[in-house]
LOBABA-484705 format. One record per residue (C-alpha): residue number from 0; residue in three letters; x negated, y negated, z negated. Coordinates in steps of 0.05 Angstrom, whole numbers, plus 5000, padded with zeros to 4 digits. Example, Ala and Ser with C-alpha at 12.3 -4.5 7.8 and 13.67 -1.06 7.14 Angstrom:
BEGIN
num / residuo / px / py / pz
0 / Ala / 4754 / 5090 / 4844
1 / Ser / 4727 / 5021 / 4857
END
This chain:
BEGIN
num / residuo / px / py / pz
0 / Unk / 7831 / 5376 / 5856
1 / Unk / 7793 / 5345 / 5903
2 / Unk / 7819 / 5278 / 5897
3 / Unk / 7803 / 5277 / 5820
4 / Unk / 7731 / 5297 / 5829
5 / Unk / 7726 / 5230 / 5856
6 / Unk / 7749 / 5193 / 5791
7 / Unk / 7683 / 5225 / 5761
8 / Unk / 7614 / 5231 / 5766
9 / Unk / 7585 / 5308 / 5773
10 / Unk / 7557 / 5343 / 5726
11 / Unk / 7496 / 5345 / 5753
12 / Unk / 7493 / 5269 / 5765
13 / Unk / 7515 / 5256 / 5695
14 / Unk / 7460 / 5295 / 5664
15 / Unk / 7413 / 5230 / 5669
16 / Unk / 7462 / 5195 / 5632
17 / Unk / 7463 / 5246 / 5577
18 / Unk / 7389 / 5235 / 5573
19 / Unk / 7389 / 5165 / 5579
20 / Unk / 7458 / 5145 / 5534
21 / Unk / 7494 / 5093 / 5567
22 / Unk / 7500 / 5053 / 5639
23 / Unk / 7486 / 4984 / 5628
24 / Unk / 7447 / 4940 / 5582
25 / Unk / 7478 / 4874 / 5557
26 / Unk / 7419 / 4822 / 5533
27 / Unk / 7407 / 4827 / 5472
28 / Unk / 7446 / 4772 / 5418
29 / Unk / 7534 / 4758 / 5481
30 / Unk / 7934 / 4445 / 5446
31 / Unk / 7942 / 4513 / 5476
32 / Unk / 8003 / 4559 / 5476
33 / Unk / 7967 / 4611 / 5449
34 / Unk / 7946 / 4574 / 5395
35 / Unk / 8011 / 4541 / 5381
36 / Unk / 8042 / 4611 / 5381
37 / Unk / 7988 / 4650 / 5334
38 / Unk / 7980 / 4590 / 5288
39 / Unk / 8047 / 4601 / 5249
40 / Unk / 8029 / 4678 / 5245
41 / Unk / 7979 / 4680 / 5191
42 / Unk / 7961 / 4743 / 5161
43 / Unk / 7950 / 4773 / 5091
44 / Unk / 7871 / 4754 / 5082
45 / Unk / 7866 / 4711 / 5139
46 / Unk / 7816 / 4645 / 5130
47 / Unk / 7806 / 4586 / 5162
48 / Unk / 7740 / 4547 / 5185
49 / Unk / 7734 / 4482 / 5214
50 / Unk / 7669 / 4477 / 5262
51 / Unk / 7648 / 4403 / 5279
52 / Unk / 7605 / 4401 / 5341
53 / Unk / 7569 / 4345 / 5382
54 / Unk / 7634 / 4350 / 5430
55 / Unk / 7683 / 4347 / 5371
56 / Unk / 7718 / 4391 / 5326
57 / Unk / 7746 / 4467 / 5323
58 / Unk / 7786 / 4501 / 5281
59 / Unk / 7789 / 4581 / 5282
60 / Unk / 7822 / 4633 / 5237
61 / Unk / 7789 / 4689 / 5215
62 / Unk / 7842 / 4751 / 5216
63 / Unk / 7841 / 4788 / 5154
64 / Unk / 7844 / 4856 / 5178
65 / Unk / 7773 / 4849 / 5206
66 / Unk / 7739 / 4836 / 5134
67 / Unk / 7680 / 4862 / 5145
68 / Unk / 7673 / 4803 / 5204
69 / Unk / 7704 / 4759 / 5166
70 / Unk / 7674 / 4761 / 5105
71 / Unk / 7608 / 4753 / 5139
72 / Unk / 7625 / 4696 / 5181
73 / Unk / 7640 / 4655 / 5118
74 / Unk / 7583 / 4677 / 5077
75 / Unk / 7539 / 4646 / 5136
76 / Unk / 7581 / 4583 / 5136
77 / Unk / 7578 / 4575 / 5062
78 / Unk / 7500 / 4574 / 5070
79 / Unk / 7486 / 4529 / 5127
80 / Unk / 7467 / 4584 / 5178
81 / Unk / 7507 / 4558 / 5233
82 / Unk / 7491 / 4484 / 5223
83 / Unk / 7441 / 4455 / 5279
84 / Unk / 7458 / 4516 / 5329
85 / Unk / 7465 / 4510 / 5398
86 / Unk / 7520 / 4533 / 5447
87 / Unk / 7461 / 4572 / 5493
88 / Unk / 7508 / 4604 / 5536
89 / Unk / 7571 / 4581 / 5571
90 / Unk / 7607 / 4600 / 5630
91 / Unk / 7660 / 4578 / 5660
92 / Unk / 7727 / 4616 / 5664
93 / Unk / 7694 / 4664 / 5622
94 / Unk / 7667 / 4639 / 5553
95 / Unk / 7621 / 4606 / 5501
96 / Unk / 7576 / 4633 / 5458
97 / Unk / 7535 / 4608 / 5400
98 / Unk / 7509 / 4633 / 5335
99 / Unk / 7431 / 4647 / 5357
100 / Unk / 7381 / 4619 / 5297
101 / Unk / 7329 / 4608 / 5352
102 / Unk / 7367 / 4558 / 5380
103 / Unk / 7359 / 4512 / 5332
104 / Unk / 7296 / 4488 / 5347
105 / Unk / 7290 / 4515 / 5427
106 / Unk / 7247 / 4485 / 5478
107 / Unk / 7282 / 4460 / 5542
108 / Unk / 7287 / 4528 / 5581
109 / Unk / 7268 / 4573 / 5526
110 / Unk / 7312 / 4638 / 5531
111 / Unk / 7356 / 4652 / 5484
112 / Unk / 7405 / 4704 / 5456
113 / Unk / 7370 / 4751 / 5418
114 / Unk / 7361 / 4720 / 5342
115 / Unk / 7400 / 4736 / 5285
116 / Unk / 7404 / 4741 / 5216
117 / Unk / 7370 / 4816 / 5219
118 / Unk / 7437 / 4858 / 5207
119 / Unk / 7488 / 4882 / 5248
120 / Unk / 7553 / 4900 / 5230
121 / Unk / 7602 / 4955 / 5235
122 / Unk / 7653 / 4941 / 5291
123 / Unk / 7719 / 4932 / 5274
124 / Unk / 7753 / 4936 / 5342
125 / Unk / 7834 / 4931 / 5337
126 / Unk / 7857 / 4938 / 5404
127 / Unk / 7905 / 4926 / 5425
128 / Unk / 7923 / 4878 / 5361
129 / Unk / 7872 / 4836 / 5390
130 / Unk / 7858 / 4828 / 5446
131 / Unk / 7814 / 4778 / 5490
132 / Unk / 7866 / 4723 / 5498
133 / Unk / 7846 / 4642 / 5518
134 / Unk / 7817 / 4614 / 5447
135 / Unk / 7805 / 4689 / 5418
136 / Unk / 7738 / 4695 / 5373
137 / Unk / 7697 / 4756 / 5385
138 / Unk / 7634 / 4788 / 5364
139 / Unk / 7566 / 4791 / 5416
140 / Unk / 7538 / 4856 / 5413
141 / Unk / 7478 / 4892 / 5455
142 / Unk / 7503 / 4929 / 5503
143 / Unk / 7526 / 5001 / 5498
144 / Unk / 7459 / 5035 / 5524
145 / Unk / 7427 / 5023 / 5456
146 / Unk / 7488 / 5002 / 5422
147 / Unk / 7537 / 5060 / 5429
148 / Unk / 7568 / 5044 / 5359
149 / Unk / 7593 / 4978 / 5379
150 / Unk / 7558 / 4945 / 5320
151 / Unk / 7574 / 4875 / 5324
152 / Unk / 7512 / 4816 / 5315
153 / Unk / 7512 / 4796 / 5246
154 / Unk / 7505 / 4716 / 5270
155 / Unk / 7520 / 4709 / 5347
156 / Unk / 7592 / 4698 / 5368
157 / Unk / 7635 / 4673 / 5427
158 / Unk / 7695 / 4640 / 5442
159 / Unk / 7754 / 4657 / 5496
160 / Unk / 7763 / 4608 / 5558
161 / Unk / 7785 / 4658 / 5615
162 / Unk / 7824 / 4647 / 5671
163 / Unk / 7900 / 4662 / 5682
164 / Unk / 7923 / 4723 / 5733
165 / Unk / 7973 / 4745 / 5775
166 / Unk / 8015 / 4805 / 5769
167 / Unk / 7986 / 4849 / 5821
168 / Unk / 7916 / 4824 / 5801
169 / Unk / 7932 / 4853 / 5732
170 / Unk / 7963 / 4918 / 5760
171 / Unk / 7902 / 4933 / 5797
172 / Unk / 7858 / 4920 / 5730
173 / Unk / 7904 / 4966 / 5692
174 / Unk / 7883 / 5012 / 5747
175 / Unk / 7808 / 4999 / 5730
176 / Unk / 7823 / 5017 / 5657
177 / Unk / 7851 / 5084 / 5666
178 / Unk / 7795 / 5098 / 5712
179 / Unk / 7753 / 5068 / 5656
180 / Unk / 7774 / 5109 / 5607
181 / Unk / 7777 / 5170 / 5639
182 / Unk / 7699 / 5162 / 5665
183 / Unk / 7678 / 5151 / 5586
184 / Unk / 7723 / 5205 / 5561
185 / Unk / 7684 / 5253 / 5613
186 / Unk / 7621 / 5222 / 5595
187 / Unk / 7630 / 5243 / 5521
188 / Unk / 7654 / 5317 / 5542
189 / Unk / 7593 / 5327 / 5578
190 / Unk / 7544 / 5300 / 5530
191 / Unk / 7588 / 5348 / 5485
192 / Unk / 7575 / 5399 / 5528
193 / Unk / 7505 / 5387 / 5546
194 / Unk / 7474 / 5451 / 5517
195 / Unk / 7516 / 5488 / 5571
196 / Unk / 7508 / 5446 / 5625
197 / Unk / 7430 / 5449 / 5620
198 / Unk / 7428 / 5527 / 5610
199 / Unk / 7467 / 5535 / 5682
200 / Unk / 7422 / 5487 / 5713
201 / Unk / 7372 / 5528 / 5686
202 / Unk / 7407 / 5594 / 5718
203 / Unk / 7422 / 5560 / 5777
204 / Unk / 7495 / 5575 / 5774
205 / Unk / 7531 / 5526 / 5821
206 / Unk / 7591 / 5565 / 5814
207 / Unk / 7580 / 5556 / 5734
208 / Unk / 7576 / 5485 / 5732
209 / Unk / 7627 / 5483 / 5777
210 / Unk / 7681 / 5522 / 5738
211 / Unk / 7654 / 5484 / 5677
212 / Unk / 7670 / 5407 / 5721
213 / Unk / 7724 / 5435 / 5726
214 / Unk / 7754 / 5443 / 5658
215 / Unk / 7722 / 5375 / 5636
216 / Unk / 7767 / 5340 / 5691
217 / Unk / 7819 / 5381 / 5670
218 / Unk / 7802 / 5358 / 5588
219 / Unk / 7790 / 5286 / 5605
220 / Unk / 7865 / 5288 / 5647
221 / Unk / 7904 / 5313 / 5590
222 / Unk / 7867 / 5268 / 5533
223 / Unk / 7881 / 5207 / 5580
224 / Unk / 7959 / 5228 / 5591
225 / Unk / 7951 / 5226 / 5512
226 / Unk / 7932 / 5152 / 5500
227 / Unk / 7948 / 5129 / 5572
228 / Unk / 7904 / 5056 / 5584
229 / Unk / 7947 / 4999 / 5595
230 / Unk / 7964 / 4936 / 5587
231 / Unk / 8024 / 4914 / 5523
232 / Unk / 8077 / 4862 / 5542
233 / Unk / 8029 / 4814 / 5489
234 / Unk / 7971 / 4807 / 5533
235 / Unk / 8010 / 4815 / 5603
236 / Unk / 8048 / 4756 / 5577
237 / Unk / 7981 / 4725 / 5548
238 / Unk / 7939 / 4733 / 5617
239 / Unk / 7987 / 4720 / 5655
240 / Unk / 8000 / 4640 / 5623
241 / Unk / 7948 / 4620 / 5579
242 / Unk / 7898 / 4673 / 5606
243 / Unk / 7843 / 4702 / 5582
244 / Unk / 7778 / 4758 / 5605
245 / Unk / 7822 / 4825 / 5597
246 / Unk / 7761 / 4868 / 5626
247 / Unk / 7735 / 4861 / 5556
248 / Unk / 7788 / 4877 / 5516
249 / Unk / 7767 / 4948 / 5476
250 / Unk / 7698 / 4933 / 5479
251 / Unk / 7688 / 4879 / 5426
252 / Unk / 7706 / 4864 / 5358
253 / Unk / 7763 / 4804 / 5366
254 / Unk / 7753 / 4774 / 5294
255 / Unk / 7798 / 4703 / 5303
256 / Unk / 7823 / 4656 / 5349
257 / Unk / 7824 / 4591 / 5359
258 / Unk / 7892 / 4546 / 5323
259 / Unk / 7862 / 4474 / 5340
260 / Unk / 7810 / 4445 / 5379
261 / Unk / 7820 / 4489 / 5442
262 / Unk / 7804 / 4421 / 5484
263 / Unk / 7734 / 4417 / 5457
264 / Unk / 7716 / 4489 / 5477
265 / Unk / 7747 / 4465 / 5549
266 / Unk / 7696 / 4413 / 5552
267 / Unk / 7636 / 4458 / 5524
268 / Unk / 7658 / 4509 / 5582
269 / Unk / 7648 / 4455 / 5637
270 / Unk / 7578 / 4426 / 5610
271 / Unk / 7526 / 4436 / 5671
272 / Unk / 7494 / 4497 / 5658
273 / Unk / 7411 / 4526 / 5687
274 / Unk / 7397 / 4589 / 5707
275 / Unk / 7407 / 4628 / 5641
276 / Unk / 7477 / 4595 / 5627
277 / Unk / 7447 / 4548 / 5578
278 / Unk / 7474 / 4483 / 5582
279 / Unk / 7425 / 4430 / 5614
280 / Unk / 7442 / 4376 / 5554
281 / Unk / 7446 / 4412 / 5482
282 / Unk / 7513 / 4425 / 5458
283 / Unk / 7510 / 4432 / 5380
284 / Unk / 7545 / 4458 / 5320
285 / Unk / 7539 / 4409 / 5277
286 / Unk / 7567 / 4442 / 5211
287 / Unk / 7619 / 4480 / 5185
288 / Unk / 7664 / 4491 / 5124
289 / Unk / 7720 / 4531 / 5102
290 / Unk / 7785 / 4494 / 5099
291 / Unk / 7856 / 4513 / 5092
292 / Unk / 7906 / 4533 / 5140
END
């Protein structure tokens, strides 16, 4: 028993996060073979939207089992919201994102990442349909300290570079993920139990909050053996060629991919970058439209 205390946090320890909600805080609104391969799989509802940019042009598909996302996305293209945006943050091996209304008119330096269109929407997170694969198209979000829900930024989105991994580098993140899940299913238990764990702090009981640990490791074990984390053979085989940033997967709503055009995201991800990942010379979106697929 010993050894699985140390997956978890105690009890006591984990009361400030009950008060507090989450861990972290994200800022506010973050020719390919896997494009070859997804391109001929289109979907009931999917849609298709060509993005010209100062570095050339991009062609995504919108997957129609994330309407909500999708049906969003196009109403802003259909209105000129994207047009004039910048990229304002890229990374490389990791991703770009774009989408912020701000941008449009920043100042050299300003910061940026937190405009929208003054909605958020419901996330729509199918994992592990889709997953964070080189070229995928996901949702920013806040991070889960004051966004628990998920909710997705009702403008600001980014697009997949990654990197590619090894097999043991993958084993060990599978590794991460169970412990991963197993800390946030024992996070929920205790805020579930939180009533209880506060009245034996109250009483003093060590031996209470003890016995009461107890069961919650023994709780989170059995819901985890349930729904065990994990990689599929999909995105083994995806991260493991093309790539991709798999410590995301779960997290964000995946609403498209990328089917042409996966050489001018390459080029965005390399631009020279300042301090706040913005890159140094303005990399635009100059319009977009809805075309076929």
């Amino acid at each position: 028993m010993k050894k699985k205390r140390n997956i978890f946090l105690t009890v006591i320890a984990l009361l400030a996060i009950v008060a507090a909600g989450a861990v972290t805080l994200k800022k506010k609104n973050t020719t390919d073979m896997t494009t070859e391969k997804t391109a001929a799989q289109t979907g009931a509802g999917d849609a298709y939207v060509e993005i010209k940019t100062t570095e050339g042009d991009i062609k995504v598909r919108l997957f129609g089992d994330t309407p909500a996302h999708r049906d969003n996305f196009l109403k802003l293209v259909k209105e000129g919201y994207y047009n004039n945006v910048l990229f304002h943050r890229v990374i490389n091996e990791f991703m770009v994102q774009t989408g912020d209304p701000d941008s449009k008119t920043a100042k050299v330096g300003q910061a940026l990442g937190s405009g929208g269109p003054g909605y958020t929407l419901e996330a729509e997170i199918k994992y592990p349909a889709h997953f964070h694969k080189r070229g995928a198209l996901a949702a920013a979000r806040q991070g889960d300290q004051v966004n628990p829900e998920r909710r997705s930024s009702g403008s600001q989105f980014y697009i997949v570079t990654g990197k590619a991994y090894n097999d043991s580098t993958l084993k060990q993140m599978e590794r991460q993920l169970d412990m991963m899940q197993k800390q946030q299913i024992f996070n929920d238990l205790t805020k579930e139990y939180k009533d209880s764990i506060m009245t034996l702090r109250r009483n003093r009981d060590q031996a209470g909050l003890q016995a009461l640990q107890d069961e919650l490791i023994a709780i989170t074990e059995k819901k985890a053996a349930e729904n065990p984390a994990g990689l599929t053979d999909a995105q083994r085989e995806a991260y493991t060629t093309v790539g991709g940033t798999p410590h995301l997967d779960g997290q964000y709503t995946v609403f498209g991919e990328v089917v042409e055009g996966m050489d001018v995201v390459d080029k965005i991800e390399k631009a020279e970058t300042d301090g706040r990942d913005r890159p140094v010379s303005d990399i635009r979106i100059i319009s977009m439209k809805e075309v076929k697929g």
